[in-house]
N, C-alpha and C positions, 0 to 999 in steps of 0.2 A: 107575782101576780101581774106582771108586766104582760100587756099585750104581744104577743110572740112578730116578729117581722117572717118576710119572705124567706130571707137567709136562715131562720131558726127554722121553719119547716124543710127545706132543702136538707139542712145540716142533719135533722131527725131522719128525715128519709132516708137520706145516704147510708147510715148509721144501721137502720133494719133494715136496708137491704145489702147489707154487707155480713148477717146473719143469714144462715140460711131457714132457720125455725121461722126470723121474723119476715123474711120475704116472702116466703110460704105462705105464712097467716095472712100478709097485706093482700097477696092474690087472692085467698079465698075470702078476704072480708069484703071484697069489689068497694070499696069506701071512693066515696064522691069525694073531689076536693073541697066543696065545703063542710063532709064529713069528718074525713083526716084531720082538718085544722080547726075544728071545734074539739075533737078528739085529744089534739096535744093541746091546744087553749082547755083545757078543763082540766089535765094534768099539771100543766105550769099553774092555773089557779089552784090547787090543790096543793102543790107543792113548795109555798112561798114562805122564800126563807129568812124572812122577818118573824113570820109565826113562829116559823120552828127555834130559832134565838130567842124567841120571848119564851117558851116552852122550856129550854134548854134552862135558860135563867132561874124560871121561874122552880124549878126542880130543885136544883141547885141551890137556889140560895144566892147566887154572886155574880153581877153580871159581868157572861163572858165576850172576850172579843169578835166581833166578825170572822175574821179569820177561826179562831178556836170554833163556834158553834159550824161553819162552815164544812170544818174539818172532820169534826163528828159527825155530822150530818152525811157526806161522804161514806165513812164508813160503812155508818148504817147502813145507809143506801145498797152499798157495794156486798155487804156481806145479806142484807136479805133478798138480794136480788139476783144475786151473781153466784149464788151455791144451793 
């Protein structure tokens, strides 16, 4: 839930438009720059990964490492996004 810096929006950018679905979509959404970066500031608040470690624990039962909740977290990620 960290405020995202310049370098984090850069990095995202580059990122979809190095997709071609996602360059596509950013041309047709005409997003303002204070659009775009409330856009991924509401994702990185959403996606805060203290919550999802408390989450993961709390499931669980045992509290897991940073790294281990990280790691899952990852996956997850990767496999409901990425197929």
């Amino acid at each position: 839930m960290a405020p995202l810096t310049n370098a984090d929006y850069s990095a995202h950018k580059h990122h979809m438009r190095a997709d071609p679905i996602g360059r596509a979509e950013m041309r047709a959404a005409s997003f303002s720059k204070p659009q775009w970066k409330a856009g991924m500031q509401a994702i990185e608040d959403q996606f805060d990964g203290a919550a999802v470690k408390a989450a993961i624990d709390a499931a669980t039962g045992v509290t897991t490492t940073n790294a281990l909740s990280k790691a899952m977290h990852e996956a997850w990620m990767n496999r409901k996004w990425r197929t």
